[in-house]
MDAnalysis code that builds the backbone (N, CA, C; Angstrom):
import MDAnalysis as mda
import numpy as np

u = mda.Universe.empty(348, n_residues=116, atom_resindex=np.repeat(np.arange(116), 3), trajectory=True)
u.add_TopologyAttr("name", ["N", "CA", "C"] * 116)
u.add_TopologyAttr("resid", np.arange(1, 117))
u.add_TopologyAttr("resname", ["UNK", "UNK", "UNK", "UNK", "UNK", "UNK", "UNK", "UNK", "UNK", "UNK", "UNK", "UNK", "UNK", "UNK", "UNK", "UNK", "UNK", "UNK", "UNK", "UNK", "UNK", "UNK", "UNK", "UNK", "UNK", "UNK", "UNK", "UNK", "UNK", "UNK", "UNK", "UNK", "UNK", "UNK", "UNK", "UNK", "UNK", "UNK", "UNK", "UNK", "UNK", "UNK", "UNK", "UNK", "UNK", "UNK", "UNK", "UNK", "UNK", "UNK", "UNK", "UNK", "UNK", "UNK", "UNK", "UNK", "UNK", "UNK", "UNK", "UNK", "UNK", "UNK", "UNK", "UNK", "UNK", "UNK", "UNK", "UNK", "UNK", "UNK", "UNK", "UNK", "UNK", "UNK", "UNK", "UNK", "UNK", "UNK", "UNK", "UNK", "UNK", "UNK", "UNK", "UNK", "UNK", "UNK", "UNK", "UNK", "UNK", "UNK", "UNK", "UNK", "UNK", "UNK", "UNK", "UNK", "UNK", "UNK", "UNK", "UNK", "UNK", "UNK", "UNK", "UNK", "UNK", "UNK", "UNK", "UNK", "UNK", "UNK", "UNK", "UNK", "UNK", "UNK", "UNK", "UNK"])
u.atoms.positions = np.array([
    [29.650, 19.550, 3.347],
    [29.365, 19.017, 4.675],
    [27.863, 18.790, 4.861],
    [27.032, 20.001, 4.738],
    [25.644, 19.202, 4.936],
    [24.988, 18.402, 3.947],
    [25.327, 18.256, 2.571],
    [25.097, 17.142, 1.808],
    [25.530, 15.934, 2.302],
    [26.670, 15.877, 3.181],
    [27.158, 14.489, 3.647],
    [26.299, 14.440, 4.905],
    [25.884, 15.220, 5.743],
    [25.190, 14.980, 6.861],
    [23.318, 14.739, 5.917],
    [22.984, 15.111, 5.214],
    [21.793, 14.569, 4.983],
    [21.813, 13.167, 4.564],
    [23.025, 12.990, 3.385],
    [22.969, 11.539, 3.212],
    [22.752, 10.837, 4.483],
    [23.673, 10.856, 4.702],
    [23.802, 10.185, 6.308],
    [22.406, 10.016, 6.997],
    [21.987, 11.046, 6.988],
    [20.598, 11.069, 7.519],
    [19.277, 9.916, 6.836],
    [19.375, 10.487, 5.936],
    [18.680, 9.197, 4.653],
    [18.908, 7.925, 4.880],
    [19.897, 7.740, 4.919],
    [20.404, 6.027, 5.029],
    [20.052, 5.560, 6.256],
    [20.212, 6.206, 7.712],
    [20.065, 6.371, 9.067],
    [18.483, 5.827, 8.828],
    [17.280, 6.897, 8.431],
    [16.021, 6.536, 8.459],
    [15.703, 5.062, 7.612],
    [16.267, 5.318, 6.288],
    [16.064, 4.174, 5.646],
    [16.813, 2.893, 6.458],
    [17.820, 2.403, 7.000],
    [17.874, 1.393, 7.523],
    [16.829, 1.174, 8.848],
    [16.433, 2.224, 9.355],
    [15.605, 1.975, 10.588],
    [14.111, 1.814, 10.156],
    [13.548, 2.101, 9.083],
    [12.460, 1.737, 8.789],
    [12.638, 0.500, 8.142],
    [13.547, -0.324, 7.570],
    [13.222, -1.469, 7.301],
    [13.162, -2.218, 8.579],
    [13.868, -2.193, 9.166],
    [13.409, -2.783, 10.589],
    [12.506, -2.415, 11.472],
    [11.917, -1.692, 11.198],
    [10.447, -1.322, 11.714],
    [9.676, -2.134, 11.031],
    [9.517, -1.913, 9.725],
    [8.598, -2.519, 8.969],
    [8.803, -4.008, 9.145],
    [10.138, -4.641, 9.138],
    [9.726, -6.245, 9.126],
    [8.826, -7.272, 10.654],
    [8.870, -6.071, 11.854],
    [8.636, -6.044, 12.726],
    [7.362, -6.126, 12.544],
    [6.588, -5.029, 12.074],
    [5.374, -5.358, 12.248],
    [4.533, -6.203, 11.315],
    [4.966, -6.931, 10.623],
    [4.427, -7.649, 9.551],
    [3.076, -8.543, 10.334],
    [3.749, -9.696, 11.273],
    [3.143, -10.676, 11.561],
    [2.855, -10.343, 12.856],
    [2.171, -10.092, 13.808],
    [1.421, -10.291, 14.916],
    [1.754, -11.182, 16.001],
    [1.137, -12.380, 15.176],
    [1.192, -13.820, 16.428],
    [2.893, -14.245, 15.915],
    [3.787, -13.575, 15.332],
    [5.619, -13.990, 15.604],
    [6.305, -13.179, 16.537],
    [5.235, -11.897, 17.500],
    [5.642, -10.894, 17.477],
    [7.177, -11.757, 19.152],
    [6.328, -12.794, 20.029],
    [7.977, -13.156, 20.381],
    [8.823, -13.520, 20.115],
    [8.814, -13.630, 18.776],
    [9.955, -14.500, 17.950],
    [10.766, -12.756, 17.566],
    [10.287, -11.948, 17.426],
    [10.808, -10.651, 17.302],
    [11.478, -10.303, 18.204],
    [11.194, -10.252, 19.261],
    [11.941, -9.947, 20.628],
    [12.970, -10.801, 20.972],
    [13.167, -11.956, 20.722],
    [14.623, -12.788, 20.734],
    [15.268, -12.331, 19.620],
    [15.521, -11.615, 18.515],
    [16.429, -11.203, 17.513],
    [16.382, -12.479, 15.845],
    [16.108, -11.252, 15.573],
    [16.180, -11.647, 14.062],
    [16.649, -12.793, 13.935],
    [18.454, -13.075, 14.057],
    [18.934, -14.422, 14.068],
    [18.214, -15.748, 14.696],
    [17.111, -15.492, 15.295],
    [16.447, -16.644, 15.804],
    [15.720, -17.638, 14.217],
    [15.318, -16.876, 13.678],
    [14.612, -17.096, 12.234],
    [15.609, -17.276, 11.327],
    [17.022, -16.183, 11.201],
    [17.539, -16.044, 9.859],
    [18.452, -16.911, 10.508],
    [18.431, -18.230, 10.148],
    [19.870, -19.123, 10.592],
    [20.932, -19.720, 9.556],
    [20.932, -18.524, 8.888],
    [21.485, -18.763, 7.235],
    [22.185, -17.418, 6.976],
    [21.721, -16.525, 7.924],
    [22.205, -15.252, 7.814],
    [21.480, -14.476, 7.482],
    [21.720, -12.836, 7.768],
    [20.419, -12.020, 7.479],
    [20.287, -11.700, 6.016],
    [20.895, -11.683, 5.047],
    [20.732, -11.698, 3.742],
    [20.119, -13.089, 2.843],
    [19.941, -14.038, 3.735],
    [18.683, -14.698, 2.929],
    [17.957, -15.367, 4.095],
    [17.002, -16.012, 3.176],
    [15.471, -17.087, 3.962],
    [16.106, -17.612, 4.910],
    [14.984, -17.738, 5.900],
    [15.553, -18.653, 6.783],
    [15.270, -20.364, 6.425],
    [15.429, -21.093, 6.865],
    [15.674, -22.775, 6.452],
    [14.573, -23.369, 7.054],
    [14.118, -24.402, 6.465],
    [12.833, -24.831, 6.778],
    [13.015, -24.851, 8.129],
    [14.393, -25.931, 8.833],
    [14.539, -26.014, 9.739],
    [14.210, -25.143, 11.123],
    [14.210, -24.150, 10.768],
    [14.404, -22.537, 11.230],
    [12.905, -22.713, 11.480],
    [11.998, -22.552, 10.568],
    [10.082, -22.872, 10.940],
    [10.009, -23.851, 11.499],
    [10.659, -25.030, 11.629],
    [10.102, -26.308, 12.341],
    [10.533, -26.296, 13.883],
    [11.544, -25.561, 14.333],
    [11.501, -25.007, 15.683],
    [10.528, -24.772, 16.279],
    [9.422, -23.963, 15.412],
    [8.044, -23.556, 16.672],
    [7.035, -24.672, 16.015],
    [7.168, -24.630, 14.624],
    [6.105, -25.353, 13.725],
    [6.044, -26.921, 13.441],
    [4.949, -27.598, 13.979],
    [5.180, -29.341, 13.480],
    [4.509, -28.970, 12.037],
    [5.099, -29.699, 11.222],
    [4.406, -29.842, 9.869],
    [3.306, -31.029, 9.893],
    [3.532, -31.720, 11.218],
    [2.126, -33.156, 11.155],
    [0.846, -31.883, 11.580],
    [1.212, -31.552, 12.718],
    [0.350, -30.660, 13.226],
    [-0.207, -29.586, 11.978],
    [0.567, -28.655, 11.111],
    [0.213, -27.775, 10.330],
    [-0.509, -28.232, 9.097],
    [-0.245, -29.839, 8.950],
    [-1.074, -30.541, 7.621],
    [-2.431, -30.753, 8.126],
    [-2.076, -31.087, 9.577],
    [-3.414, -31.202, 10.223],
    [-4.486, -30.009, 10.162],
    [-4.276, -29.052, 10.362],
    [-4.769, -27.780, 10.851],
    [-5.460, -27.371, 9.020],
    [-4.527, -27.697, 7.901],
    [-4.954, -27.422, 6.759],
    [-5.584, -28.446, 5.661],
    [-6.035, -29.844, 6.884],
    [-6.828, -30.985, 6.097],
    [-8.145, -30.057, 5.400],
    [-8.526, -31.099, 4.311],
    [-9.719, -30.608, 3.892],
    [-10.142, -31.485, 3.826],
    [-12.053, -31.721, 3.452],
    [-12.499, -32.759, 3.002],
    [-13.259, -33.026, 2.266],
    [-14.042, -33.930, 1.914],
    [-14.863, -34.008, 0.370],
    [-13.795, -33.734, -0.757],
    [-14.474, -32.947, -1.621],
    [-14.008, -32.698, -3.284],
    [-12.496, -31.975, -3.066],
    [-12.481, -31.250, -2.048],
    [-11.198, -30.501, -1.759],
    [-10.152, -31.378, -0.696],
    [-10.271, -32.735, -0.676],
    [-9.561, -33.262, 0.165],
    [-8.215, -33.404, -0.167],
    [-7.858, -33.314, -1.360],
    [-6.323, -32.982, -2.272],
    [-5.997, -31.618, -2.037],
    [-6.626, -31.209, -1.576],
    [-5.582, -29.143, -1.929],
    [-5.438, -28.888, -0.294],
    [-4.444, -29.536, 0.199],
    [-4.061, -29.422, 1.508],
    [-2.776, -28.938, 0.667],
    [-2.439, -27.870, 1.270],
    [-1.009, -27.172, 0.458],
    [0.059, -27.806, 1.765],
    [-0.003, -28.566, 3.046],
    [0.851, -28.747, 3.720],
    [1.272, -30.555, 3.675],
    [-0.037, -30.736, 2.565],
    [0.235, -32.211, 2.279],
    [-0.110, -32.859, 1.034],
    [0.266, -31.668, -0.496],
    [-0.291, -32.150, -1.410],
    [0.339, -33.091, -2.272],
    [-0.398, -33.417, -3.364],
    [-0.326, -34.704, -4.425],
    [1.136, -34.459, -4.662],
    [1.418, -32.860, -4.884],
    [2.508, -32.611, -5.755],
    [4.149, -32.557, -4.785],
    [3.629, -32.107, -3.639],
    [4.865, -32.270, -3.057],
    [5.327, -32.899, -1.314],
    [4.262, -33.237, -1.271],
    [3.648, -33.958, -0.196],
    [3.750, -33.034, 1.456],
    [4.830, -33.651, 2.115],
    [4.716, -32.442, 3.102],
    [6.417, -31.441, 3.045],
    [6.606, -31.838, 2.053],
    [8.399, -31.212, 1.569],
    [8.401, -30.185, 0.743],
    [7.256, -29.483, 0.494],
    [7.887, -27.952, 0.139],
    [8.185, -27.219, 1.170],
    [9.285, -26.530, 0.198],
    [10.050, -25.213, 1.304],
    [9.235, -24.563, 1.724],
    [8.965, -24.231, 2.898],
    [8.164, -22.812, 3.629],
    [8.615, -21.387, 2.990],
    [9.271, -21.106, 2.478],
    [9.557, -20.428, 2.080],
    [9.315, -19.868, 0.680],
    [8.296, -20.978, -0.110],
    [7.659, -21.013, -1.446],
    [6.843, -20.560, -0.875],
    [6.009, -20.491, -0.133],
    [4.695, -20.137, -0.069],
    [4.507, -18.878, 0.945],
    [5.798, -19.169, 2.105],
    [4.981, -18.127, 3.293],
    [6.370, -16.994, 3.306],
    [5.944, -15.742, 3.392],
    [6.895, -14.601, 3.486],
    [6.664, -14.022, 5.033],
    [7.613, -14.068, 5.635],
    [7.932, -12.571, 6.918],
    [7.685, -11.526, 6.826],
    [8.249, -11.490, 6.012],
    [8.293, -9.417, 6.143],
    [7.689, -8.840, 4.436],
    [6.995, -9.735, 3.388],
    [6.453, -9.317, 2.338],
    [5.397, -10.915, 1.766],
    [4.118, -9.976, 1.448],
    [3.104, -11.139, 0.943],
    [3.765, -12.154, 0.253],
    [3.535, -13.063, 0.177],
    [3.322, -14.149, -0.834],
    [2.472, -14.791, -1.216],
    [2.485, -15.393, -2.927],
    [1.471, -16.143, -2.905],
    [1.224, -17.502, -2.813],
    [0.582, -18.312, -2.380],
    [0.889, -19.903, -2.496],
    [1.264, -20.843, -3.384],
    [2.257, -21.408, -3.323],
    [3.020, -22.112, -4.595],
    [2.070, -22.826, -5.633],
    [1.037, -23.512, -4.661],
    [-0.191, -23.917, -4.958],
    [-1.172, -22.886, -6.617],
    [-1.307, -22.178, -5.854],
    [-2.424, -20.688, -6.893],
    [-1.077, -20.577, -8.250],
    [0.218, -21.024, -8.245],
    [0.471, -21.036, -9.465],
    [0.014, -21.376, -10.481],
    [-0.626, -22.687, -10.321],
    [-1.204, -23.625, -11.065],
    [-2.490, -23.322, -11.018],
    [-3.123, -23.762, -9.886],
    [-4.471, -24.138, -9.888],
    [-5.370, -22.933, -8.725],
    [-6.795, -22.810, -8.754],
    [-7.141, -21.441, -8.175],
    [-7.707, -22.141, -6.636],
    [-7.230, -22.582, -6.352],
    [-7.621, -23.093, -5.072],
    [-7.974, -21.838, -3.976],
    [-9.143, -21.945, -3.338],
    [-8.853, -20.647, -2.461],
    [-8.818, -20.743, -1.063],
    [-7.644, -20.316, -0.238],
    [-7.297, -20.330, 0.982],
    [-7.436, -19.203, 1.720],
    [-8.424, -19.227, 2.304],
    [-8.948, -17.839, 3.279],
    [-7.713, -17.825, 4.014],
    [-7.435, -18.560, 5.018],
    [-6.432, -18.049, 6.064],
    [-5.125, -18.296, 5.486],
    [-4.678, -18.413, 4.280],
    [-3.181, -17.698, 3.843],
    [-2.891, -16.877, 4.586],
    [-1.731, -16.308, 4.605],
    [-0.879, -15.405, 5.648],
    [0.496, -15.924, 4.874],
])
């Protein structure tokens, strides 16, 4: 009996700290937190959510905008590059609830201060 009540216990904390933790990841999503998970996961909570799912709050004209560059670096706009123009998945590059790195830095060392 109390081996089954500690398990229990274990699993209890461990499911409640993952949901703690995905909570506090990001800051400025924090009202997108307060409407429920399913607002993001529209695929279900066991995978990514769909680009679609980011383009609800996010314009991608607006976000290519925000990540123009210019001069010598006017190609390494990761929201509008050579290689995939403005159609990579959000989900290659940007994580919720764990870092990622930019699909971009696979290849080439481009450096993006405000990644997130």
């Amino acid at each position: 009996m109390k081996s089954t009540l500690t398990l229990f216990a274990a699993a209890l904390a461990l499911t409640l700290s993952f949901g703690a933790a995905a909570q506090n990841t990001r800051d400025y999503h924090m009202d997108v937190y307060d409407a429920g998970c399913k607002t993001c996961h529209d695929q279900g909570m066991k995978r990514f959510p769909s680009d679609d799912a980011c383009l609800q709050c996010h314009s991608m004209e607006e976000v290519a905008k925000q990540t123009e560059r210019h001069g010598e670096e006017a190609r390494q706009n990761p929201h509008d590059s050579m290689h995939y123009g403005k159609e990579a998945p959000c989900q290659e590059c940007h994580g919720e609830h764990t870092a990622k790195k930019a699909l971009c830095q696979e290849c080439h060392n481009f450096d993006y201060p405000k990644f997130k």
